[in-house]
C-alpha distance (Angstrom), angle and dihedral (degrees) to the residues before:
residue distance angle dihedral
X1 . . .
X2 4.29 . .
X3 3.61 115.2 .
X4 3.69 113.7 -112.5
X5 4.38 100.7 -139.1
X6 3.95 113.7 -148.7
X7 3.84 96.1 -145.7
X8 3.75 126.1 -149.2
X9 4.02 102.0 34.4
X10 3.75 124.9 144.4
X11 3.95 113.3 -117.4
X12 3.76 115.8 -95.4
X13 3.60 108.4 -89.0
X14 3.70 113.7 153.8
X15 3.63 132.9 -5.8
X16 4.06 128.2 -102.1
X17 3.57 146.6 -175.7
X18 3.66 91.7 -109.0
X19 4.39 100.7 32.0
X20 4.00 120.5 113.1
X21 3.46 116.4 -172.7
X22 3.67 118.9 -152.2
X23 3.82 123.0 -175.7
X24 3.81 108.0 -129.5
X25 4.20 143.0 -179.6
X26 3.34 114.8 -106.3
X27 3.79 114.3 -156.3
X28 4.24 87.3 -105.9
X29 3.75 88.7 68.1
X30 4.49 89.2 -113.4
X31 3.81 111.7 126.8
X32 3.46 102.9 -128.9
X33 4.34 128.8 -169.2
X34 3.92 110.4 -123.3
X35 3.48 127.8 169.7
X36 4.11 137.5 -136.1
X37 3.25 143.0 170.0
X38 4.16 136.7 -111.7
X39 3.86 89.0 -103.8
X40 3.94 98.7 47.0
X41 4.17 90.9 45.0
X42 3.55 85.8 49.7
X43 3.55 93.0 56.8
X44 3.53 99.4 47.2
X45 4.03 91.3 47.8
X46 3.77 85.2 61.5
X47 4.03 99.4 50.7
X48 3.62 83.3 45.0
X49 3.55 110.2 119.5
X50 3.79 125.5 -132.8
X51 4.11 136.2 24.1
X52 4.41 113.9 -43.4
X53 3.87 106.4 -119.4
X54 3.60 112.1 -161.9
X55 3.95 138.4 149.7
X56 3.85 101.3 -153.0
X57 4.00 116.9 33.6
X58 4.11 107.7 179.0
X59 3.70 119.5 -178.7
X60 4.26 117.8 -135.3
X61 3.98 110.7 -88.9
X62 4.50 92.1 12.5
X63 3.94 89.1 -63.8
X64 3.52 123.0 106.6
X65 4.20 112.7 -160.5
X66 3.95 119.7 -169.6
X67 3.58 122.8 -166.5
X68 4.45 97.2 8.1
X69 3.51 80.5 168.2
X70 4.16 87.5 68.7
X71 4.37 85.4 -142.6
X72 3.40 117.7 168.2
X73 3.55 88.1 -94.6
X74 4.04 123.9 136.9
X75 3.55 123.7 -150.6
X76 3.94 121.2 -144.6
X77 3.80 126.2 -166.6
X78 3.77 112.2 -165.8
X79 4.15 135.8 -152.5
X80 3.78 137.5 -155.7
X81 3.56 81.3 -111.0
X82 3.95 110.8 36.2
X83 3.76 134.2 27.1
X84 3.89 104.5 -143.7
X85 3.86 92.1 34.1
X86 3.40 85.2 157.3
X87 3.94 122.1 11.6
X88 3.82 128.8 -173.4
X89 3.75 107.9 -166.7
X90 4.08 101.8 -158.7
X91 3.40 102.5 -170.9
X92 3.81 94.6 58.9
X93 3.99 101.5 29.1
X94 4.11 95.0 -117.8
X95 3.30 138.5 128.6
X96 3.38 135.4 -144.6
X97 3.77 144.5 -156.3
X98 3.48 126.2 -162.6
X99 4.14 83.3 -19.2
X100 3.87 126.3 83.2
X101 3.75 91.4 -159.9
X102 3.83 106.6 52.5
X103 3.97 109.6 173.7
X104 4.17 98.9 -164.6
X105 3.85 124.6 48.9
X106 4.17 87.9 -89.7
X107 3.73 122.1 29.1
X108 3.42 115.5 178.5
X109 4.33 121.2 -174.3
X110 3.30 103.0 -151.8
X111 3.94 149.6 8.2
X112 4.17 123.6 -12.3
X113 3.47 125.7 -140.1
X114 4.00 132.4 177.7
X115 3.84 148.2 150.7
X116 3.55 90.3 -137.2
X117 3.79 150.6 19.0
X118 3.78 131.8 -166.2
X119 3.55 135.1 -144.6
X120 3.64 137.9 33.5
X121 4.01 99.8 -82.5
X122 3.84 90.5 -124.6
X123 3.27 98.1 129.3
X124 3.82 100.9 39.1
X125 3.83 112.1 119.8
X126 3.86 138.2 -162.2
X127 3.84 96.6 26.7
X128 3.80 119.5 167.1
X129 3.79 125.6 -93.9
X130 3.93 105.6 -87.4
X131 3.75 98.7 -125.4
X132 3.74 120.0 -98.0
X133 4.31 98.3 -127.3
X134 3.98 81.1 64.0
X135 3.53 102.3 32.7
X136 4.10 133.6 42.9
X137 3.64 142.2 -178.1
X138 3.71 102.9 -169.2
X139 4.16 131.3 165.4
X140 3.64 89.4 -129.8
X141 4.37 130.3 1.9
X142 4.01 120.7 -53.8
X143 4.16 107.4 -93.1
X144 3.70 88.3 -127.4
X145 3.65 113.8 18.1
X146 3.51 118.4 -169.9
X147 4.22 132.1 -143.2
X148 3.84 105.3 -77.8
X149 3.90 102.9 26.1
X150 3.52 129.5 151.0
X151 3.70 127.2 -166.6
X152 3.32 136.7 158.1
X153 3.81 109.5 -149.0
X154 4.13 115.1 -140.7
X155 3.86 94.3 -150.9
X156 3.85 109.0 53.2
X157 4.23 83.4 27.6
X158 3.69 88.4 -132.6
X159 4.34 137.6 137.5
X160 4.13 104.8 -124.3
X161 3.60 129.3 -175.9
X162 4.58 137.9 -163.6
X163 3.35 115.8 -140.2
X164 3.67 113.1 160.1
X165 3.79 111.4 -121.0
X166 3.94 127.7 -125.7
X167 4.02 107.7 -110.3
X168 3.90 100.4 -92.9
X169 4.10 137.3 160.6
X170 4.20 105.8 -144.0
X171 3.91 120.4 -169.5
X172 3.86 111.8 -101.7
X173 3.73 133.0 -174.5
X174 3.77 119.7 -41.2
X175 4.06 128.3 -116.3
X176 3.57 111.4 -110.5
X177 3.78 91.0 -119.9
X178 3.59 133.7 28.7
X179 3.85 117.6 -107.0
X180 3.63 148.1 157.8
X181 3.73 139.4 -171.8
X182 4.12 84.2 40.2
X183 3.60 122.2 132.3
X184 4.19 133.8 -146.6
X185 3.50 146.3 -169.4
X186 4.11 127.6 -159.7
X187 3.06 142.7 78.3
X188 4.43 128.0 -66.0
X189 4.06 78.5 -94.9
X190 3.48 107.7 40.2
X191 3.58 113.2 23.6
X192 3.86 131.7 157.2
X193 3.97 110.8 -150.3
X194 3.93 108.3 -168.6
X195 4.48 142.8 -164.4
X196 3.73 110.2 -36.3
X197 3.87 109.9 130.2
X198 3.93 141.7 -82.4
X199 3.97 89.5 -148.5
X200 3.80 116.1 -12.3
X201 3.26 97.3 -50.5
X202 4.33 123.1 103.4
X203 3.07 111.1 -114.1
X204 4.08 124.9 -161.1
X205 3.94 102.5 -157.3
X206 3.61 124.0 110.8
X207 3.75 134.0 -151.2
X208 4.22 132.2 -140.1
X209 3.33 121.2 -152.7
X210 3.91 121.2 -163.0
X211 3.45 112.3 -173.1
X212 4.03 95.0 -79.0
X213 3.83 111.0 20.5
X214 3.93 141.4 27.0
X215 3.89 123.2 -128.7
X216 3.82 125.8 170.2
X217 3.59 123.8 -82.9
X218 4.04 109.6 -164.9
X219 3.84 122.0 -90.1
X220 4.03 136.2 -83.4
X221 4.23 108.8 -117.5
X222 3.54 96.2 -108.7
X223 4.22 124.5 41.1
X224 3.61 113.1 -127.0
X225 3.62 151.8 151.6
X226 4.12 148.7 -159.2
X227 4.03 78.2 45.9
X228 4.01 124.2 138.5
X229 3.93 135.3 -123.0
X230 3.93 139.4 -174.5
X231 3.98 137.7 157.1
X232 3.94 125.5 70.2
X233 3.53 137.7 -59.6
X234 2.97 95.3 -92.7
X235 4.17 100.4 45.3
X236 3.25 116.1 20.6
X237 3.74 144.4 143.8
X238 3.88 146.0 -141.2
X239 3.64 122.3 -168.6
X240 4.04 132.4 178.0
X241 4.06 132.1 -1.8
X242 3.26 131.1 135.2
X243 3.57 129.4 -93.4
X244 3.63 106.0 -141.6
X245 3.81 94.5 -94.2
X246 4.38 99.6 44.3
X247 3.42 140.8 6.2
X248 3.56 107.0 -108.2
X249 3.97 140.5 -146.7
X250 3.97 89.2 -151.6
X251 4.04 123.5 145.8
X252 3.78 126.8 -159.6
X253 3.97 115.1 -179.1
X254 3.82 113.9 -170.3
X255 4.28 120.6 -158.6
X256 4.06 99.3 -161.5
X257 3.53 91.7 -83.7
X258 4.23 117.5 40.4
X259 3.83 141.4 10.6
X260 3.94 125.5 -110.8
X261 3.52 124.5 176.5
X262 4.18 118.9 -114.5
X263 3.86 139.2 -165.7
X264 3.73 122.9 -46.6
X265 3.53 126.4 -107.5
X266 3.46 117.8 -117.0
X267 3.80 98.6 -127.4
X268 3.58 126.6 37.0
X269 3.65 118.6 -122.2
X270 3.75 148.4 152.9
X271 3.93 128.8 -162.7
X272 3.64 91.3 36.0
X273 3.83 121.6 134.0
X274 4.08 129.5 -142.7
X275 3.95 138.1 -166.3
X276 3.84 118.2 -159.1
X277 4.03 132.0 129.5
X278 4.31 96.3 -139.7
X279 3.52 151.6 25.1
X280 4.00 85.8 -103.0
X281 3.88 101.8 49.9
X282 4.24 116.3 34.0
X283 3.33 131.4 132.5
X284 4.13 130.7 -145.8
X285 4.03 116.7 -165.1
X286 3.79 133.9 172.4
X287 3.67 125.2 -5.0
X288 4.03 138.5 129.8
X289 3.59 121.8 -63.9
X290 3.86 131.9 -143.2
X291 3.99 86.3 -75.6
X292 3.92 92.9 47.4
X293 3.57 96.8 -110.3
X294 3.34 115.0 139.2
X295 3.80 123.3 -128.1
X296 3.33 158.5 -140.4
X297 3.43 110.4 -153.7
X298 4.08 128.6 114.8
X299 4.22 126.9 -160.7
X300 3.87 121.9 -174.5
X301 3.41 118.6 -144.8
X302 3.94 123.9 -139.7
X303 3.94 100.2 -168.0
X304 4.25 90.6 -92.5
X305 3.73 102.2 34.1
X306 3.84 146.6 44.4
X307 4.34 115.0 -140.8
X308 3.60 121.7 -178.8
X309 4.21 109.4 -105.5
X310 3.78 120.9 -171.2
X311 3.56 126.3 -43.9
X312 3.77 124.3 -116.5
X313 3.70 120.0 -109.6
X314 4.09 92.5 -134.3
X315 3.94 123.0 38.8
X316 3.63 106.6 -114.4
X317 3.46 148.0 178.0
X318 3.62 149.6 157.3
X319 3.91 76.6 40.6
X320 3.95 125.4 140.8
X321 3.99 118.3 -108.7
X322 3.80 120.9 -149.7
X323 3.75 131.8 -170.7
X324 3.78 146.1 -7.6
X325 4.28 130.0 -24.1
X326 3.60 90.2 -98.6
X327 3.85 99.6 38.5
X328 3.50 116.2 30.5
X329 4.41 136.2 137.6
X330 3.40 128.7 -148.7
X331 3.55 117.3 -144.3
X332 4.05 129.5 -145.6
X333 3.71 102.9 -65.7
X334 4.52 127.0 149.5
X335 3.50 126.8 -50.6
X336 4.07 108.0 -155.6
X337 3.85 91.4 -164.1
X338 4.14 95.6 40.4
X339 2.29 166.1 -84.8
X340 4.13 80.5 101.6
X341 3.59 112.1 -150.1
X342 3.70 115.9 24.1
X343 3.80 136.1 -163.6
X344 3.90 100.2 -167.6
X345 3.56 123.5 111.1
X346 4.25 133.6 -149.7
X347 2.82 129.8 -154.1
X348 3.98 130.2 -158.0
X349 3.72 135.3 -148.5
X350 3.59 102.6 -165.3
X351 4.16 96.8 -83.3
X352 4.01 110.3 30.6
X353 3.91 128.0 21.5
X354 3.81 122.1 -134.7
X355 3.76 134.6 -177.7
X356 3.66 124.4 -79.4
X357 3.64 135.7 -178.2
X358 3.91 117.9 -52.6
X359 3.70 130.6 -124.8
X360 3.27 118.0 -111.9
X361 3.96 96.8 -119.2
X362 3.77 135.3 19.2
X363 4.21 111.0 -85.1
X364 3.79 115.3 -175.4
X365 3.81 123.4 169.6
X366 3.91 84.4 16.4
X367 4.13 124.1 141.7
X368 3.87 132.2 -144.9
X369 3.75 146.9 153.4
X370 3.40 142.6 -152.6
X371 4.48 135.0 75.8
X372 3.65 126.8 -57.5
X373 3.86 88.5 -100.6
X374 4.10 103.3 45.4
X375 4.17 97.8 23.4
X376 3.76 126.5 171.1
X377 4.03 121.0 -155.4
X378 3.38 133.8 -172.7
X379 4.00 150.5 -167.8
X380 4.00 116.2 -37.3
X381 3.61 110.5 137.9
X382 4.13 135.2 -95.8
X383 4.35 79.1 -112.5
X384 3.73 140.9 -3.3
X385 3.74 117.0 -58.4
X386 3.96 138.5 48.1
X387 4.03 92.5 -94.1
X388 4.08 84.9 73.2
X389 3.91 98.7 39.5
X390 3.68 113.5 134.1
X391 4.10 124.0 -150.4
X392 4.08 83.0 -153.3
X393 4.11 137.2 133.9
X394 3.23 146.9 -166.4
X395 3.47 145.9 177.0
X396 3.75 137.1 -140.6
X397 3.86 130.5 -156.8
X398 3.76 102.2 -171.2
X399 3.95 83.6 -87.4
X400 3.68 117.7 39.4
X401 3.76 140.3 29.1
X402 4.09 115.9 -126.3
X403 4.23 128.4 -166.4
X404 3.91 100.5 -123.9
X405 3.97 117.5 -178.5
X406 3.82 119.3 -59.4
X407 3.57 120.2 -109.6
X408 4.33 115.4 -103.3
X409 3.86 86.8 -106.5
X410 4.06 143.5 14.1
X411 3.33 116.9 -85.7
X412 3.71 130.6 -174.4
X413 3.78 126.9 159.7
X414 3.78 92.2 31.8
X415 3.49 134.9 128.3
X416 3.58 136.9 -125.0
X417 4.52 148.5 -162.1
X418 3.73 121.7 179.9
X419 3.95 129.4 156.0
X420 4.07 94.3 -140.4
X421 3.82 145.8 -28.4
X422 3.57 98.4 -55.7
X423 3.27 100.1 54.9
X424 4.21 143.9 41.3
X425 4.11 145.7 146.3
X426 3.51 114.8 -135.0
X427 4.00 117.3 -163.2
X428 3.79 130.6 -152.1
X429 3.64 129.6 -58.0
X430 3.60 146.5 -161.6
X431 4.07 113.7 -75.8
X432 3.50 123.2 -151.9
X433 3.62 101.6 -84.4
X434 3.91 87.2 55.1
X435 3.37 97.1 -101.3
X436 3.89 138.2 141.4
X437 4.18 115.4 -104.1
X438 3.58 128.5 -161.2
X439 3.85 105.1 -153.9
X440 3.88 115.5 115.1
X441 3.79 130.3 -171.6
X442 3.60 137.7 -162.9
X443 3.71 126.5 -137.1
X444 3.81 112.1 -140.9
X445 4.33 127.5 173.7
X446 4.19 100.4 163.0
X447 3.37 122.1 -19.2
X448 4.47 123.0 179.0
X449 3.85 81.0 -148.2
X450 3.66 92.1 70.2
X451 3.56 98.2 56.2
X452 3.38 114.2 150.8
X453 4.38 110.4 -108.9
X454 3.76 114.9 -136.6
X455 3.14 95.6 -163.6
């Protein structure tokens, strides 16, 4: 390319601090060494027609300064790709990327990425909605939450949150006396436990529960124990038993307040389960009878009067029942004529029973809760006696049987309530000695209600 000639400068002589010494054309065609100084090259650079091309640019002392005069002056760096790639706007201290007309201090076209941001945000302004499948403002809690929600709910001006909670029994308030071979009906918040025994005796007592705590709730007519419950809380029933001397065809109903005393059942028996969901629709199957034989027989109860239902296809007893008077299972239980301890289950459809799906190991004397398609059961033992109880669960979805978390303790001779598989109330026991305990447990597996509060 031509030689540009700096005109005018001295011949190179000696060497300074401040001397550059370009080799320039002189009109002859004979290279010849001149010397000039910072302040003349700089000069010349900036007559210098055309664009500077250069593959290193370093500024004095590591810095690099453009535009010290502060002129109105922008500065654009270009791409392959985009002509204002980056954009300094002088006149209005901005800068712009991928935009040549930024309107804030920083504009940038296009997508931000970092490692790290400081600050708190408070001041940031014009943010986008946060979208609604993440984040709520209700009056009350979503009807179906879902893991990862956030809401803020506009009537008890409070932050919530769903998180779906790991299968787990928790201690809960305990009875106000210690008893075994009881039965109850409820739900895990309002639950009514009933008779049983403290130590081998009946006992005629019954407990309320009220969410939190237990308190006494008057007494049935007649003490007894290895009888049967269902309904609510507020209407439920318990049928059969024996007390201590017979088995008896005895029914207590109880309205939420008092006991009365209702129809007889037409066969005695004690050890026999029931499902039902009020004093006016319960049903009682299986069981032993006054000779200890264990049976097969069913009666549905309409509030006044016991009629015979379906019979079982096994003899059982000591077996867990599970769910309503048209819908119900029973679960594993004693067979008097063999074979002894059984694993199968029935189910019943509101005339006939028919097999289900077994458990995987024997459970007598166990508890559980729940409906014949989403069923919770609990404890029992493998065979009679506290030396085999089990602090086991499972749950049932009309199909299959599933291991859920064992209860804190083994319980056998306990009872049970629960509204489905993922959740249940288990109620004393015997211990070891034979004894009566007090503890209770609930049976949790996601629950809205235990949405975390933000504040």
């Amino acid at each position: 390319m031509a030689t540009k000639t700096i005109p005018d400068l001295p011949a190179a002589t000696s060497v300074v601090a401040a001397t550059l010494f370009p080799i320039v054309n002189d009109p002859a065609g004979t290279p010849v060494t001149q010397k000039a100084t910072g302040t003349q090259l700089d000069a010349y650079i900036r007559s210098a027609g055309g664009a500077l091309t250069a593959t290193t640019l370093d500024g004095s002392g590591g810095a690099l300064t453009i535009n010290t005069a502060q002129a109105d002056k922008d500065v654009v760096v270009s791409s392959t790709g985009m002509v204002n790639l980056l954009f300094t706007d002088a006149g209005n201290n901005r800068v712009g990327i991928n935009t040549a007309t930024p309107t804030v201090a920083l504009q940038v076209v296009g997508t931000v990425t970092a490692t790290t941001f400081s600050g708190d945000g408070s001041a940031l302004t014009s943010l986008p909605a946060i979208s609604t499948a993440a984040f709520l403002t209700v009056a009350g809690n979503p009807a179906t939450p879902v893991d990862a929600n956030c809401w803020y709910n506009s009537t008890t001006n409070t932050f919530r949150s769903y998180a779906t909670l790991a299968a787990a029994w928790s201690s809960t308030g305990s009875l106000t006396s210690g008893r075994y071979a009881h039965s109850a009906f409820g739900t895990t918040s309002a639950a009514v436990v009933v008779a049983g025994t403290a130590a081998s005796t009946p006992i005629a007592t019954a407990d309320l529960y009220n969410g939190s705590t237990w308190s006494s709730t008057g007494s049935i007519v007649t003490a007894v124990f290895y009888a049967a419950s269902a309904g609510t809380s507020t209407s439920g029933l318990q049928c059969a038993g024996s007390d201590n001397v017979t088995v008896i065809t005895t029914t207590n109903a109880y309205n939420g307040s008092a006991w009365s005393t209702g129809g007889s059942l037409a066969t005695a028996r004690n050890s026999n389960a029931m499902g039902g969901t009020s004093t006016t629709s319960c049903l009682t199957f299986g069981g032993f009878d006054t000779s200890s034989l264990s049976l097969t027989s069913s009666e549905l109860y309409n509030g006044t009067t016991w009629s015979s239902g379906g019979s079982l296809t096994t003899k059982r007893a000591t077996h867990t029942g599970i769910g309503t008077a048209s819908a119900a299972l029973a679960i594993s239980g004693y067979n008097t004529t063999g074979p002894a301890y059984l694993t199968s289950v029935e189910v019943y459809n509101g005339s006939t029973w028919s097999s289900g799906t077994a458990v995987a190991a024997v459970r007598v004397y166990g508890a559980g809760g729940g409906t014949s398609t989403s069923a919770l059961q609990f404890g029992g033992g493998t065979v009679s006696g506290f030396a085999n109880a089990v602090s086991a669960t499972q749950s049932y979805n009309g199909t299959t049987w599933t291991t859920e978390a064992a209860m804190s303790i083994v319980r056998t001779a306990l009872s049970g309530c629960g509204a489905s598989s993922a959740n249940g109330f288990a109620m004393g026991s015997a211990n070891v000695s034979n004894q009566g305990v007090t503890s209770c447990e609930r049976f949790v597996v996601a629950d809205p209600s235990k949405t975390f509060t933000v504040s």
